[in-house]
N, CA, C and O of each residue as an XYZ file, in Angstrom:
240
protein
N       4.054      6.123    -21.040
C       4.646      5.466    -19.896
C       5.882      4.698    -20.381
O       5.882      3.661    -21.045
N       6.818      5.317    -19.981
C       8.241      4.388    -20.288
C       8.653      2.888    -19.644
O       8.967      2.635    -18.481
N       8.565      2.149    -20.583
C       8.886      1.031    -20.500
C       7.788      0.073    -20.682
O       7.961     -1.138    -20.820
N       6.356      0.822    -20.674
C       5.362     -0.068    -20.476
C       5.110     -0.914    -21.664
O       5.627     -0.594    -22.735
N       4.118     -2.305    -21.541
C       4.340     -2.590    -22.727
C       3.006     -2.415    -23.765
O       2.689     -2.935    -24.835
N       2.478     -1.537    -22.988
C       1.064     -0.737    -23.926
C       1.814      0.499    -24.746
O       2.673      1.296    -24.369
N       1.185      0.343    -25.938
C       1.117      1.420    -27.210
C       1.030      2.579    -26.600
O       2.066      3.195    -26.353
N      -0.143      3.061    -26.264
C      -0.274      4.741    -25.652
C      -0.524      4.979    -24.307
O      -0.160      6.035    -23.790
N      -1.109      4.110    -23.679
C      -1.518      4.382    -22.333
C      -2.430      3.117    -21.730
O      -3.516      2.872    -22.255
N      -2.031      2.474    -20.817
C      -2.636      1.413    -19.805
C      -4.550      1.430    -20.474
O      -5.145      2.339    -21.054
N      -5.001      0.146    -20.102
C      -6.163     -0.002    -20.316
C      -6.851      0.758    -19.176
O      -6.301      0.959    -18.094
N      -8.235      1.215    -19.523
C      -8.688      1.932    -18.146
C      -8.843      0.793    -17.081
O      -8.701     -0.401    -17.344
N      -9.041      1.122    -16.283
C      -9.395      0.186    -14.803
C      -8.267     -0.516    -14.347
O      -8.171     -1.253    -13.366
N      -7.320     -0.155    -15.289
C      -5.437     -1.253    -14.771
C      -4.952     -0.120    -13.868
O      -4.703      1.062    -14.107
N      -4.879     -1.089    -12.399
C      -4.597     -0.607    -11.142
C      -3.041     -0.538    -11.164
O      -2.475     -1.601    -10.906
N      -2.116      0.742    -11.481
C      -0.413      0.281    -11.856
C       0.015      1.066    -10.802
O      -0.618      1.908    -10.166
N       1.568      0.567    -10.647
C       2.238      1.296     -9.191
C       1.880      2.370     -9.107
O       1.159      2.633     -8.145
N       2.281      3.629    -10.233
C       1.780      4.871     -9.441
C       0.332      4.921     -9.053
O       0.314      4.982     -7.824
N      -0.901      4.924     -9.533
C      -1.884      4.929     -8.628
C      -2.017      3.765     -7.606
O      -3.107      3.600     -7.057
N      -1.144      3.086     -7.368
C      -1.497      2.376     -6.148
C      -1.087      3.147     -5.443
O      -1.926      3.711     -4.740
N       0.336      3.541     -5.283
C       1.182      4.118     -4.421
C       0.347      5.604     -4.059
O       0.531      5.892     -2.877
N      -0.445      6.526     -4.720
C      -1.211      7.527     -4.513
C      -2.330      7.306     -3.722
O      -2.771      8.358     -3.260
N      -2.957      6.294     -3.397
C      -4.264      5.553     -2.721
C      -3.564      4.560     -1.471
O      -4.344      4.121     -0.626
N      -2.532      4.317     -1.395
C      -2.020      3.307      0.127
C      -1.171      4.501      0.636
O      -1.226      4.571      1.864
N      -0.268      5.630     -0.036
C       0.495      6.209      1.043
C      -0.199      6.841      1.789
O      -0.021      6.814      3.007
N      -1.138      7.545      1.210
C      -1.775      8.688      1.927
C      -2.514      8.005      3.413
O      -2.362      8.466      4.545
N      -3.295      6.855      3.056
C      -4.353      6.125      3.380
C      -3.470      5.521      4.903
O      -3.994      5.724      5.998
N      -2.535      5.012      4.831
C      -1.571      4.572      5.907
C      -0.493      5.992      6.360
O       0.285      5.937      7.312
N      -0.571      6.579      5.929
C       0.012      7.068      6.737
C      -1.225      8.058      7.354
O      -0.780      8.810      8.220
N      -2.744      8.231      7.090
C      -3.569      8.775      8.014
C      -3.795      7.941      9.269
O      -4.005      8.419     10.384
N      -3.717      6.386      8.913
C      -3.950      5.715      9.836
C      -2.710      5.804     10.766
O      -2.863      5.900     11.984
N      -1.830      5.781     10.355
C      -0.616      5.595     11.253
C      -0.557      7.146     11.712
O      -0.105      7.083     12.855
N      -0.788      8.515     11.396
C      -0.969      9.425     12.117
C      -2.248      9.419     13.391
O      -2.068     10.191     14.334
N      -3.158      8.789     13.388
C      -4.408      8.523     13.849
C      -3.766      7.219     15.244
O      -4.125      7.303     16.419
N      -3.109      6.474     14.883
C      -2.721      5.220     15.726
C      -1.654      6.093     16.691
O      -1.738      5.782     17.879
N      -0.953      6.830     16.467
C       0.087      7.896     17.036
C      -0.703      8.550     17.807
O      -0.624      8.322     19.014
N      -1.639      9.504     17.330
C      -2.263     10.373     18.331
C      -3.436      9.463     19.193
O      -3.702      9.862     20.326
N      -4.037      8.424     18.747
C      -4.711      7.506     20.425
C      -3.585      7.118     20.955
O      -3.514      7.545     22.107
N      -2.548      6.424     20.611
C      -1.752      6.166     21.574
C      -1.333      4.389     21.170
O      -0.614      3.589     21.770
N      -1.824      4.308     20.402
C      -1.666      2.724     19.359
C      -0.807      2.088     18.216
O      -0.916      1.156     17.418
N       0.280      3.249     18.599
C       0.813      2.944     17.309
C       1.819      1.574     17.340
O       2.075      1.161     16.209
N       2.353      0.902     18.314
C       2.794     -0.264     18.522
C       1.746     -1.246     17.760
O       1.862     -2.005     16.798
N       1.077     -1.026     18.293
C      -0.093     -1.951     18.004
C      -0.338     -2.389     15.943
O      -0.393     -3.288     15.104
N      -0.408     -0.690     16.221
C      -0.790     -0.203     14.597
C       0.728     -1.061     13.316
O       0.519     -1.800     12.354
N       2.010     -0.597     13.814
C       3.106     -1.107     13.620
C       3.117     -2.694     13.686
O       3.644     -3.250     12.723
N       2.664     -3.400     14.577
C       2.880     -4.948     15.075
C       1.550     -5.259     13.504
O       1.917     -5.508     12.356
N       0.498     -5.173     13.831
C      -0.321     -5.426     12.858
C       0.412     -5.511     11.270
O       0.490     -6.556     10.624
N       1.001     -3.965     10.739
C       1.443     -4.249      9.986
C       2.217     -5.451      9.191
O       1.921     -6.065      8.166
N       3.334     -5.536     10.086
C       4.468     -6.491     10.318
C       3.858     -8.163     10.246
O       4.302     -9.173      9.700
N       2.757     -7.924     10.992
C       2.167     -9.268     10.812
C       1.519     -9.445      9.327
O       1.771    -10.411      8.607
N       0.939     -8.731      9.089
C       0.153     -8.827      7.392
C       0.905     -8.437      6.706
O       0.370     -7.781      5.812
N       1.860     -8.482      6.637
C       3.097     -8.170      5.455
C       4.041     -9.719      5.300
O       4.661    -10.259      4.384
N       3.766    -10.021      6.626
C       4.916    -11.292      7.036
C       3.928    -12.414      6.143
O       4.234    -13.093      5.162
N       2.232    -12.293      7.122
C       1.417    -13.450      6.084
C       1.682    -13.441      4.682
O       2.265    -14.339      4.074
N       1.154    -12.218      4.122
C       1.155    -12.099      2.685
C       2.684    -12.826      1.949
O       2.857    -13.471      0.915
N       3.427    -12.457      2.810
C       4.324    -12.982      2.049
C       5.074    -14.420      2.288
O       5.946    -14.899      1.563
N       4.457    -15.061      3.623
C       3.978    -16.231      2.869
C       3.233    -17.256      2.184
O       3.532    -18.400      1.843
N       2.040    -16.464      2.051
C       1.064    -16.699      1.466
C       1.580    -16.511     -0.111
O       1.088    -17.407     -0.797
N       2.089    -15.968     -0.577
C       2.651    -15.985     -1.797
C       3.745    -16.403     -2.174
O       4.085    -16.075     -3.311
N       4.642    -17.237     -1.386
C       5.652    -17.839     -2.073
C       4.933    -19.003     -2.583
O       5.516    -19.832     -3.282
């Protein structure tokens, strides 16, 4: 892994961008295909927006 700062390869169980990004895209965008076809996707969208907005102020 380039740049990382492990010798050969991440400890097992270290959750790193690419497997996050392999386990949330898929995962949201079933939901957000699923919120589209009931007819929720405002909803589905507004939610987002809101737990993205907390989180991030919850972490400053």
């Amino acid at each position: 892994m380039p740049g990382s700062p492990y010798l050969e390869e991440p400890p097992p169980g270290l959750l790193t961008w690419p497997i996050l990004l392999r386990l949330v895209v898929p995962t949201f965008a079933a939901l957000g295909l699923a919120s589209w076809w009931m007819g929720y996707l405002l909803e589905f969208l507004t939610l987002l927006t809101v737990t993205g907005m907390v989180a991030f102020v919850v972490r400053r």
